[in-house]
C-alpha positions in Angstrom: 20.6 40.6 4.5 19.8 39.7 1.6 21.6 36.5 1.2 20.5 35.6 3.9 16.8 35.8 2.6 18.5 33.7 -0.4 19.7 31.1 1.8 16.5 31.0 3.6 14.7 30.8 0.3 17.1 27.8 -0.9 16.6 25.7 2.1 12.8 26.3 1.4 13.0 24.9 -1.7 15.6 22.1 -0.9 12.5 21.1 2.0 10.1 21.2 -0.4 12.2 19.2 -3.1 12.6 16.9 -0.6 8.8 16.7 0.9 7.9 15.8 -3.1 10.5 12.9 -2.8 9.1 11.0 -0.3 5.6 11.8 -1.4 6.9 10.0 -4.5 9.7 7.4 -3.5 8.7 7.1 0.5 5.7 5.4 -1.0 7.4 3.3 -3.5 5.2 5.1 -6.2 7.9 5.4 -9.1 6.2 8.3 -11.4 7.6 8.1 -14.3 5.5 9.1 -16.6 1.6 9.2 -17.3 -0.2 6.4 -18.8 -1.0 8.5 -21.9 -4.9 6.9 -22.4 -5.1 8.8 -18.6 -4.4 12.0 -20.6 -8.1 12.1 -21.8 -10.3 13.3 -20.0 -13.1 11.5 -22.0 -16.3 12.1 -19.8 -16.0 15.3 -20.3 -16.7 14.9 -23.6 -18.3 17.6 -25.2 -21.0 17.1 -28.8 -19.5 19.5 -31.0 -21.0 17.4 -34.4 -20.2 19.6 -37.4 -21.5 19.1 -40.8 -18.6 19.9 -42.6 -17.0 17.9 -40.7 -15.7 14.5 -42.3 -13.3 11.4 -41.0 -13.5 7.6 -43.2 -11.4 4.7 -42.3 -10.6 2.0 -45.2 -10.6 -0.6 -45.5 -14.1 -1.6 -44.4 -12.9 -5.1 -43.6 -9.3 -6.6 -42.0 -7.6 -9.2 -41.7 -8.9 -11.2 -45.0 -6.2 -13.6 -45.6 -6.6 -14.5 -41.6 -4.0 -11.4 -40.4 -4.4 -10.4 -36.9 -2.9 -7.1 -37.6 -3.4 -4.8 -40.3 -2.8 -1.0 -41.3 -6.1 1.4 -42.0 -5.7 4.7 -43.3 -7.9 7.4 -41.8 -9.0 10.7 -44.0 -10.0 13.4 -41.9 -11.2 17.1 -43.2 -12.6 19.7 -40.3 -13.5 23.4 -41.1 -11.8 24.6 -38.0 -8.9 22.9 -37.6 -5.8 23.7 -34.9 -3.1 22.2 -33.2 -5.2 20.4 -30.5 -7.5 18.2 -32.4 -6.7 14.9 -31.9 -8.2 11.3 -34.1 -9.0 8.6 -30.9 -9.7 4.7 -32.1 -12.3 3.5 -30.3 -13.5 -0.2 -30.3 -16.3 -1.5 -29.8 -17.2 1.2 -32.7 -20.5 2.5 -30.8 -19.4 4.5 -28.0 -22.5 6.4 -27.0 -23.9 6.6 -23.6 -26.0 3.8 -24.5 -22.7 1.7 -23.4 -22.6 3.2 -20.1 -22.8 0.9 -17.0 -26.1 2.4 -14.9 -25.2 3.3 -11.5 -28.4 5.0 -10.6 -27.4 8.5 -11.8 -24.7 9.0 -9.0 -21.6 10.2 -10.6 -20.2 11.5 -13.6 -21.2 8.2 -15.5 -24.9 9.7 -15.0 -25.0 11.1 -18.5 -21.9 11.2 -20.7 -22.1 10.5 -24.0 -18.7 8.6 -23.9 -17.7 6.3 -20.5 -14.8 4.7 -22.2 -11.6 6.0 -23.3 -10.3 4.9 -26.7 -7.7 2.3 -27.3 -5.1 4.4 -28.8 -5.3 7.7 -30.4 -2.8 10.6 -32.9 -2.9 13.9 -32.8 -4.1 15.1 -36.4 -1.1 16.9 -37.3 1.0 13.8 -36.6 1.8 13.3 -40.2 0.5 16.4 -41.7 2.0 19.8 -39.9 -0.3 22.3 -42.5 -3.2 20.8 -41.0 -3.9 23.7 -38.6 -3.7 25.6 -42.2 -5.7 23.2 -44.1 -8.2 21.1 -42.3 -7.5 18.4 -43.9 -4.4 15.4 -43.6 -4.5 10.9 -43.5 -3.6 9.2 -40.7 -2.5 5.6 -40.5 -2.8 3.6 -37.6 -2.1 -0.3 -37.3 -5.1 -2.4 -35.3 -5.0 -5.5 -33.8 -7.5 -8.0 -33.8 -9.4 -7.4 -30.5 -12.7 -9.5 -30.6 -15.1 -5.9 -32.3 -15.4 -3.6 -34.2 -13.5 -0.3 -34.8 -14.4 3.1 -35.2 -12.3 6.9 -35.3 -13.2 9.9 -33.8 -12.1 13.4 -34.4 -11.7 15.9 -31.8 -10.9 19.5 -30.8 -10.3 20.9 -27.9 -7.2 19.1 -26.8 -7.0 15.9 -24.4 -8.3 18.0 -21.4 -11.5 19.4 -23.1 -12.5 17.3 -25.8 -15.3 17.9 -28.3 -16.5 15.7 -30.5 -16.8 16.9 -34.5 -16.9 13.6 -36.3 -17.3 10.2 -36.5 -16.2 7.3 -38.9 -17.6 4.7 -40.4 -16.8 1.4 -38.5 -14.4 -1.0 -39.5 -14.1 -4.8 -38.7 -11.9 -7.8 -39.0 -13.1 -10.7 -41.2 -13.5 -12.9 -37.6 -13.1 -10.7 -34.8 -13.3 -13.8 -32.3 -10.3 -15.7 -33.8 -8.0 -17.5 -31.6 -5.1 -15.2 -31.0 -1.8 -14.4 -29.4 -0.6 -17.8 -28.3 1.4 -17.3 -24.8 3.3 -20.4 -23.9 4.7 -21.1 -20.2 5.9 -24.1 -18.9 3.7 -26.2 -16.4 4.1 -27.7 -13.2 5.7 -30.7 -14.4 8.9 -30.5 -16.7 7.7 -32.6 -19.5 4.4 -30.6 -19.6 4.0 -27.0 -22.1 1.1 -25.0 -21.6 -0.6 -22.8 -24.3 -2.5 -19.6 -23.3 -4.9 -17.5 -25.8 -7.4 -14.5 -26.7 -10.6 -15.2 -28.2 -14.0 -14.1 -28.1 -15.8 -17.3 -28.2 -17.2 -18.4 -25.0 -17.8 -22.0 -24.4 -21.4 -21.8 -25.0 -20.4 -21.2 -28.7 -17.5 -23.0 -29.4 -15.2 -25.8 -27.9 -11.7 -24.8 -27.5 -8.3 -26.9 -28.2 -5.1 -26.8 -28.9 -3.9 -29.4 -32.0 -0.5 -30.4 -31.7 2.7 -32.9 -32.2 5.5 -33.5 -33.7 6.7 -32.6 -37.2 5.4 -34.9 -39.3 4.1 -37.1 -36.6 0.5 -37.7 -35.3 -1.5 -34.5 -33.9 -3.0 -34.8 -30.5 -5.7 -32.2 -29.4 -5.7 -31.2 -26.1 -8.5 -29.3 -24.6 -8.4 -25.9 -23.0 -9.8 -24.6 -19.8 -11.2 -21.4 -20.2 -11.2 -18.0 -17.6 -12.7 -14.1 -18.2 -13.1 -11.4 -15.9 -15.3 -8.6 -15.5 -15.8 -5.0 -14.5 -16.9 -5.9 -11.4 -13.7 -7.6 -11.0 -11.9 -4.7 -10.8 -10.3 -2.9 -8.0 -10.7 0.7 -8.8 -10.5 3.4 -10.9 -9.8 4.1 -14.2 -10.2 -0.4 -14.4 -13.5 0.0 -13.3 -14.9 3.2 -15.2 -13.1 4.8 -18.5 -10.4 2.2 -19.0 -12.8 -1.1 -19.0 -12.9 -2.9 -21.6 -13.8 -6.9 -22.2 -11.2 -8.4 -22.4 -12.9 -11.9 -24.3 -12.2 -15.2 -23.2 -8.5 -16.6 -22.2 -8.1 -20.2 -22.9 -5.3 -22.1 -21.6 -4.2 -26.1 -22.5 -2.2 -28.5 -21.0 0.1 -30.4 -23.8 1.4 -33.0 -21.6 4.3 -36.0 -21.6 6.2 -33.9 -23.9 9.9 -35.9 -25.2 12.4 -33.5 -23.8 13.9 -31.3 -26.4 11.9 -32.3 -29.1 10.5 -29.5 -31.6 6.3 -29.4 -31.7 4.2 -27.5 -33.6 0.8 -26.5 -32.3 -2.3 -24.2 -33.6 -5.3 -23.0 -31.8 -8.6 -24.7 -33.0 -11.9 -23.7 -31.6 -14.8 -26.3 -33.4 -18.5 -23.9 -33.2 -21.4 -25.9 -31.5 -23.8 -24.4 -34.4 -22.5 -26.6 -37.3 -19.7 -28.3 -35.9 -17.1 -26.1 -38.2 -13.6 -25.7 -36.8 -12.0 -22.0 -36.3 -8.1 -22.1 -36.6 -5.1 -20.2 -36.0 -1.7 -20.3 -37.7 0.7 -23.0 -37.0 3.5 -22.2 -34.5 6.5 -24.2 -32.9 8.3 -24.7 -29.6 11.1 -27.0 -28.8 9.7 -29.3 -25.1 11.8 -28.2 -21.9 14.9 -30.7 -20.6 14.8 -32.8 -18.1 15.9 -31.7 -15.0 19.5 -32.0 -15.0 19.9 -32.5 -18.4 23.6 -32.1 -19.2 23.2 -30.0 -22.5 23.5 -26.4 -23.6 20.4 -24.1 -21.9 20.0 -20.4 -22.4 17.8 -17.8 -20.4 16.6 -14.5 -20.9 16.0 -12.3 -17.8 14.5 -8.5 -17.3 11.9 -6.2 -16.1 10.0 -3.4 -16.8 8.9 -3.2 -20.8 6.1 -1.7 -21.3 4.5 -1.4 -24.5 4.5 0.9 -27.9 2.4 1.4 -30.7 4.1 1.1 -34.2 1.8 3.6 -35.6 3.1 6.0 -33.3 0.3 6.6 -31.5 -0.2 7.5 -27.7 2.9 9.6 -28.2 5.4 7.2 -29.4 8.7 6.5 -28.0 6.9 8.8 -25.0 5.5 6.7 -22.4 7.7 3.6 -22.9 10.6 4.8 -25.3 12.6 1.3 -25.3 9.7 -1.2 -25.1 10.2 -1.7 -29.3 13.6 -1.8 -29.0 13.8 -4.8 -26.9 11.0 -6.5 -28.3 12.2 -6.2 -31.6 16.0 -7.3 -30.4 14.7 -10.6 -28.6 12.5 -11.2 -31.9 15.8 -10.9 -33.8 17.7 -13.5 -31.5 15.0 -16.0 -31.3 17.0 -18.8 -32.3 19.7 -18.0 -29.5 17.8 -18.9 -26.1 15.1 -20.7 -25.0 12.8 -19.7 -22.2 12.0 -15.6 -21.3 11.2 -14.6 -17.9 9.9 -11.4 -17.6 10.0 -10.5 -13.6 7.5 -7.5 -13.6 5.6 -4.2 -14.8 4.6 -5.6 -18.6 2.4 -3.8 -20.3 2.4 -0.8 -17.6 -1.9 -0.6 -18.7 -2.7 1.1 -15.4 -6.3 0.0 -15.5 -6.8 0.6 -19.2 -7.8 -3.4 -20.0 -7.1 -2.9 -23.7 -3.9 -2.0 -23.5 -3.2 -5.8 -22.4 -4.6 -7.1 -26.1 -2.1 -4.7 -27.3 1.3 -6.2 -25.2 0.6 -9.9 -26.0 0.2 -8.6 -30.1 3.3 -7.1 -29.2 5.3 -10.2 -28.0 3.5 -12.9 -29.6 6.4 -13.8 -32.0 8.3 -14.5 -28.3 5.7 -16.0 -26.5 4.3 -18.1 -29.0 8.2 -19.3 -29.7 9.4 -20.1 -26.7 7.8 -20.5 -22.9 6.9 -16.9 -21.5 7.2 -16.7 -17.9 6.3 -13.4 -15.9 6.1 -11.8 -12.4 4.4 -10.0 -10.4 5.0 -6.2 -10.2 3.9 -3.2 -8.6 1.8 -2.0 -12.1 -0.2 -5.0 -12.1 -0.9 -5.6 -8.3 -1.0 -2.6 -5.8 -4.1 -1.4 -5.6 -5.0 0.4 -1.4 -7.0 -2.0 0.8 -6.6 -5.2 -1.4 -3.8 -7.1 0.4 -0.8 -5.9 -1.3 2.5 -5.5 0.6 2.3 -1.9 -1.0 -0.5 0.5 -0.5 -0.2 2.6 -4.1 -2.6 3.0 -6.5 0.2 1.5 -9.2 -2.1 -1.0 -11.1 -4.8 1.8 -11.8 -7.6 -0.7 -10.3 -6.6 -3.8 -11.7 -4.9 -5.5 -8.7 -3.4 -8.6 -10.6 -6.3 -9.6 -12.2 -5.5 -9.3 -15.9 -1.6 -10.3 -15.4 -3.1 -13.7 -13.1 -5.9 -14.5 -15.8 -4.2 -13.9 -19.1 -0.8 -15.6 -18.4 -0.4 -18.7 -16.7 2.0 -19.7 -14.2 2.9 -22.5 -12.8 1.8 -21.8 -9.0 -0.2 -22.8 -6.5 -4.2 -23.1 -6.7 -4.7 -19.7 -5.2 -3.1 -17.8 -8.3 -3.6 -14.7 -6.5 -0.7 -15.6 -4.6 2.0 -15.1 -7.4 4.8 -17.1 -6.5 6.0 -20.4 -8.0 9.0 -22.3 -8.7 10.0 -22.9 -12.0 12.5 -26.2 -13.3 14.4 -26.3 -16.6 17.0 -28.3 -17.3 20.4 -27.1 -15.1 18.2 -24.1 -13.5 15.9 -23.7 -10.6 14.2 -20.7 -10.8 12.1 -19.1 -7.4 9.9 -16.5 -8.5 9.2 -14.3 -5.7 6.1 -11.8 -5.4 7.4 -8.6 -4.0 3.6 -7.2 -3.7 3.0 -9.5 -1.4 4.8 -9.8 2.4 7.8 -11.7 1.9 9.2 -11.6 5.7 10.1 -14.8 8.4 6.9 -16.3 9.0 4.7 -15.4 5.8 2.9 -17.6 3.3 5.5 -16.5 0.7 8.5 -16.8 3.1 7.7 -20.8 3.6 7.1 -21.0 0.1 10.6 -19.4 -0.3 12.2 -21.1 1.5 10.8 -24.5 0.1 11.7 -24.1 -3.7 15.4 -23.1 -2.5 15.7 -26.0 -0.5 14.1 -28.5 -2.6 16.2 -28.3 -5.5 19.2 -31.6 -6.5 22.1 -29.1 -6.4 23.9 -32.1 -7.8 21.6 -32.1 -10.8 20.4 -29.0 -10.9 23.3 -26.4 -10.0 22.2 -23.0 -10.9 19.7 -21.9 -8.7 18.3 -18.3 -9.4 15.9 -16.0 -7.5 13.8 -13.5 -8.6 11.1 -10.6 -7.7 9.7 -7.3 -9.6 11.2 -5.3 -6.4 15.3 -5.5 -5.5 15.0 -6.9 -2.1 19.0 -7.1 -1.9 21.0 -4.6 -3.8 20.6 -1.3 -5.6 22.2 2.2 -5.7 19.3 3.9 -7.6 18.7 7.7 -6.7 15.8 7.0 -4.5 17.2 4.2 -2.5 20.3 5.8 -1.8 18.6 9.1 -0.5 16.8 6.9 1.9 20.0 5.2 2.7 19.2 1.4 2.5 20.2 0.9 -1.2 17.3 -2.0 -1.5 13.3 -2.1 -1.3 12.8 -1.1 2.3 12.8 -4.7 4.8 14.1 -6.6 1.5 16.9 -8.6 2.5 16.4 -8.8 6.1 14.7 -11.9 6.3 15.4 -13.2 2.7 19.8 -13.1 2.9 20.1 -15.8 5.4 17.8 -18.1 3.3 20.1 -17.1 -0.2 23.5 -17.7 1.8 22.3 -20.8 3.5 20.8 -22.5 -0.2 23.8 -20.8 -1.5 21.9 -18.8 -4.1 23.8 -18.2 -7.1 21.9 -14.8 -8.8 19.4 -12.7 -7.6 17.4 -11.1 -10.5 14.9 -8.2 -9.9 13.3 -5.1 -11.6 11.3 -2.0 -10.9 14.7 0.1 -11.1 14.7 1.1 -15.0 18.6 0.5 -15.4 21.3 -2.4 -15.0 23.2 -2.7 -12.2 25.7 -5.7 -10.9 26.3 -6.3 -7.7 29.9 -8.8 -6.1 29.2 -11.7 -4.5 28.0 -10.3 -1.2 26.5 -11.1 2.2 25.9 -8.8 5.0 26.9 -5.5 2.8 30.4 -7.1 2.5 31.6 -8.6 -0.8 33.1 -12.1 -0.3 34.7 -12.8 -3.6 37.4 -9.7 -5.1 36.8 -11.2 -8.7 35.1 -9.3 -11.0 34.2 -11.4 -13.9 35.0 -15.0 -13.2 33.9 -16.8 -10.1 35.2 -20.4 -9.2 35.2 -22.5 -6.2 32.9 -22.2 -3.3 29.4 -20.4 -3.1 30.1 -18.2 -0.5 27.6 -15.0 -1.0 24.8 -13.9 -3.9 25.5 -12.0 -7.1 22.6 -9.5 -7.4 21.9 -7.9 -10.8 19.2 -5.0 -11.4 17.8 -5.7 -15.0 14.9 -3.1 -14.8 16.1 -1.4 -18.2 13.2 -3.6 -20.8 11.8 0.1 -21.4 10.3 2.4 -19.4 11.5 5.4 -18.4 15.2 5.0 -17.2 15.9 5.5 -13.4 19.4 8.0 -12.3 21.8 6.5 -9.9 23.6 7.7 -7.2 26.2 10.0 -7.8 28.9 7.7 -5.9 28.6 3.8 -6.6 28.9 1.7 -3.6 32.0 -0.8 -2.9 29.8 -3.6 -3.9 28.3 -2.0 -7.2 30.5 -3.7 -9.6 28.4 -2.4 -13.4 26.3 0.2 -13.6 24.3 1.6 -16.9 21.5 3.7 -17.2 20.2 1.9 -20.7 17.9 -0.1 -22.2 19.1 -3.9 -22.1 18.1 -7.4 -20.9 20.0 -10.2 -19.1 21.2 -13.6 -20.8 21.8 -16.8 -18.8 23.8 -19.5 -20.4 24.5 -22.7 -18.6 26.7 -24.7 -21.0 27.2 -28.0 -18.6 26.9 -28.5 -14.8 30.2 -26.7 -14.1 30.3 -23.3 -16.1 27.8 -20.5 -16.3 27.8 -17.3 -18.7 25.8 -14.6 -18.0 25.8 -11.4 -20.1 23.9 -8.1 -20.3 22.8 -7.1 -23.6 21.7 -3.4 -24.9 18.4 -3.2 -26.8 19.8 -1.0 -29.2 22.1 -3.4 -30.8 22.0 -6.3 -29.1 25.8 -6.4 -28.0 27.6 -7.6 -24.6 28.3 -4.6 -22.4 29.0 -6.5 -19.5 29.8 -10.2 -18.2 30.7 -13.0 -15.7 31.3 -16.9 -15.8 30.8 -18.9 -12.9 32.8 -22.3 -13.0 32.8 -25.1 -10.0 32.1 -28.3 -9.1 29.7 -30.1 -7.2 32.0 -30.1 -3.9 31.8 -26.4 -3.9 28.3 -26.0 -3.2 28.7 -28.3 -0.5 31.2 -26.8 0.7 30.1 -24.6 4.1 30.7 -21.0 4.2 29.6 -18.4 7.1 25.7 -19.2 7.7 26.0 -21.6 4.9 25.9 -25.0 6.7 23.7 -26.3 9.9 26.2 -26.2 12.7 28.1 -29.6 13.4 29.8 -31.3 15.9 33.0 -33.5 16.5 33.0 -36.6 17.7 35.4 -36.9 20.6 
């Protein structure tokens, strides 16, 4: 009897293992992790000022010699110290109530004293672990220039109950509204480079430009456009309430008839309407795209899914998003060895909490500001319920694409709310899907599909790559295998025919935190036995998984599929490197140490992409 009351109580448990699942994966909400800022619960903030209590941040002023980032150390001493109390960085410095949007007294923003949680925060034992014994301990915390001032905060109480003891003087940088964080992306024409920045001028106060040419040779100055958002222009929840925060003014320029393959250096200018002075930025570089078809050496890098980290180690470092560094500070390393990033998804993972956004492009700006930066749409910046995504989650935390669509450009239609483009350099066409939006036969995005894949000079431009945030062909993660479809549920239905009859070469895609390599396949079958070198006709689709930038790292199956050729559960990044119009490289890379842990080459002539293959040709007839 009673294992038969054990088996009864298993199976209960299996049920409700399984109920928790498909609350989780059923809904394509991966829940990985917490945003750690969402940890606070900071309007419940409790006064709990104490005399005794102390906390100073020096030095009074950054950023002198025109640094964008810079280290303060923070003294604290408290009287009754523990474990719990925790030092939060808030910015602006005044946080009072007096900050608070009014909504008429109904809801809990009727009278906190704090509506907004801090940009980043340390628990104060982080460096010190007598502090519970001593009440006192130094922090150090690295800031970023974002457009005010700063102030710290000590706390007891722990993230769930906080109580406020002290509060620091503020801190500021020498020009808060500098020009910063230069993102470059390519335009919609190949000899065209655009320039995207942070600042907290607005164009009532200052006119802003990008200076720029050739080494040596005359500057131009282009003018920027200029785009914000506001509260209002939030979704939800925490974008809307405690994670709001302005996010200044994003400028972007247009630096046009560019010589292909020519190296230009650029800085950010802003000239103030009061006295006609000019603001600057540092001087950058970037080497101008090749033409189309350009027969030369062209290397890209590929993956999903980084997040961002905070040097300092706050918001529990090496927590949240334990690889993000690791790959940032990899591609920084290898600069010199490609040429154009694309980053197909889920960036800085901010969840609603605007600020974090100023802290990813300080993160990658030594990328970005090197080489053209070209992103995606994924699930953490766009699902938000009843807004039009494809996905009804709650994923972006209220944002629903607003900060990813205004503080990157891309090259894509007017609407930029519809975040799908094509994308032309050199030997590549890229086709950048939007997984949060309905992809099936007879959608917007479908046509637009469709298009870019037909479009494209094979003869000039052979490699021709497709991407989304979501794998809508192959994957053998945990959660789609337990539902049995081993892709993003309706993925390739619609989308195969259209990769097998444009002969797609690669299929990239994210949102699966691993790396995963798929044969050449079509209709579940793998048409090519070769395992690292393809040659001759186009006859199905690699698909590769490179969700691994750093998050939280997703499990596989226990069993790999036939057609699941690589499979690591790692942090890493893909590399694309088209040496001429007949051979292809690619190669994944780990974060770690930046070696090859997996390969293919892809060698072939123009014939063989004419070539017709099942589905792969419009039906013909013979003359008789």
């Amino acid at each position: 009897m009673k294992g038969a009351i054990g088996n009864w109580f298993s199976m209960i448990l299996l049920i409700l293992w399984f109920t928790n699942l498909s609350i989780v994966f059923g809904h394509n909400h991966i829940n990985f992790g917490e945003q750690p800022l969402a940890k606070i619960a900071i309007h419940k903030t409790v006064l709990a000022l104490h005399s005794s209590a102390s906390i100073t941040a020096i030095p009074y002023v950054l950023g002198i010699k025109g640094d964008d980032t810079e280290w303060v150390t923070v003294e604290l001493e408290s009287p009754h110290p523990s474990v719990d109390d925790w030092v939060g960085v808030f910015s602006p410095a005044n946080f009072n109530s007096s900050t608070c949007p009014y909504t008429g007294g109904v809801g809990w923003v009727e009278e906190p004293y704090i509506c907004s949680a801090p940009i980043k925060y340390k628990y104060a034992n982080h460096s010190n672990p007598n502090y519970a014994k001593t009440g006192k301990t130094t922090l150090k915390f690295q800031l970023i220039n974002q457009r005010a001032d700063f102030s710290f905060a000590l706390f007891s109480g722990g993230l769930s109950d906080p109580r406020l003891v002290a509060v620091s003087n503020s801190i500021s940088f020498a020009n808060p509204k500098a020009p910063v964080y230069p993102r470059l992306a390519l335009g919609k024409s190949w000899d065209e480079m655009t320039v995207t920045w942070t600042s907290g001028y607005d164009i009532d106060e200052a006119v802003p430009f990008v200076e720029w040419g050739t080494k040596g040779g005359k500057q131009t100055r282009s003018p920027a456009g200029t785009l914000t958002f506001n509260r209002n222009s939030m979704c939800g929840e925490p974008a809307r309430t405690v994670g709001w925060r302005d996010p200044g003014f994003i400028h972007t320029s247009f630096l046009k008839e560019l010589w292909p393959n020519f190296r230009y250096t650029y800085r950010l200018g802003h000239m103030l309407l009061s006295d006609g002075s000019y603001v600057w930025s540092k001087t950058y570089s970037f080497k101008a795209s090749p033409y189309p078809g350009q027969n030369s050496l062209q290397r890209v890098v590929i993956f999903g899914d980084m997040g961002k980290a905070e040097r300092d180690g706050s918001n529990e470092y090496a927590d949240y998003q334990p690889g993000s560094l690791n790959t940032t500070d990899q591609l920084i390393k290898d600069l010199d060895n490609y040429d154009i990033v694309f980053h197909i998804g889920d960036m800085p993972y901010a969840n609603g909490y605007v600020s974090q956004w100023d802290q990813f492009t300080a993160q990658v700006q030594k990328i970005s500001s090197t080489v053209p930066y070209m992103i995606a749409s994924g699930n953490h910046e766009r699902d938000w319920p009843n807004t039009g995504s494809f996905y009804d989650t709650p994923d972006s935390g209220g944002e629903c694409g607003v900060p990813a669509e205004t503080m990157y450009y891309f090259p894509a239609a007017e609407n930029r709310a519809k975040f799908w483009y094509k994308a032309d350099y050199g030997l590549f066409r890229f086709c950048i899907a939007d997984s949060e939006h309905d992809w099936r036969e007879g959608s917007e995005q479908y046509k637009f599909i469709e298009h870019c894949l037909a479009t494209v000079d094979r003869k000039h431009q052979p490699w021709l790559i497709f991407s989304a945030h979501r794998p809508l062909g192959y994957s053998s993660n945990l959660w789609y295998g337990m539902e049995g479809s081993f892709e993003e549920p309706m993925g390739r239905e619609s989308l195969q025919k259209l990769w097998q009859k444009y002969k797609v070469d690669i299929a990239f895609y994210g949102h699966v935190h691993n790396y995963e390599r798929i044969c050449p396949i079509y209709q579940n079958q793998c048409v090519n036995s070769e395992k690292h070198h393809y040659s001759g006709t186009v006859n199905g689709t690699i698909h590769i998984v490179v969700g691994g930038g750093g998050s939280h790292l997703s499990d596989f199956t226990s069993a790999p599929p036939i057609w699941s050729l690589y499979r690591d559960r790692d942090y890493g990044f893909g590399k694309l490197t088209a040496f001429n119009h007949s051979y292809l490289l690619f190669e994944y890379k780990k974060s770690s140490d930046g070696n090859v842990y997996d390969s293919f080459t892809i060698s072939r002539d123009y014939r063989d992409v004419l070539a017709c293959v099942h589905d792969g040709c419009e039906k013909t007839t013979l003359a008789t």
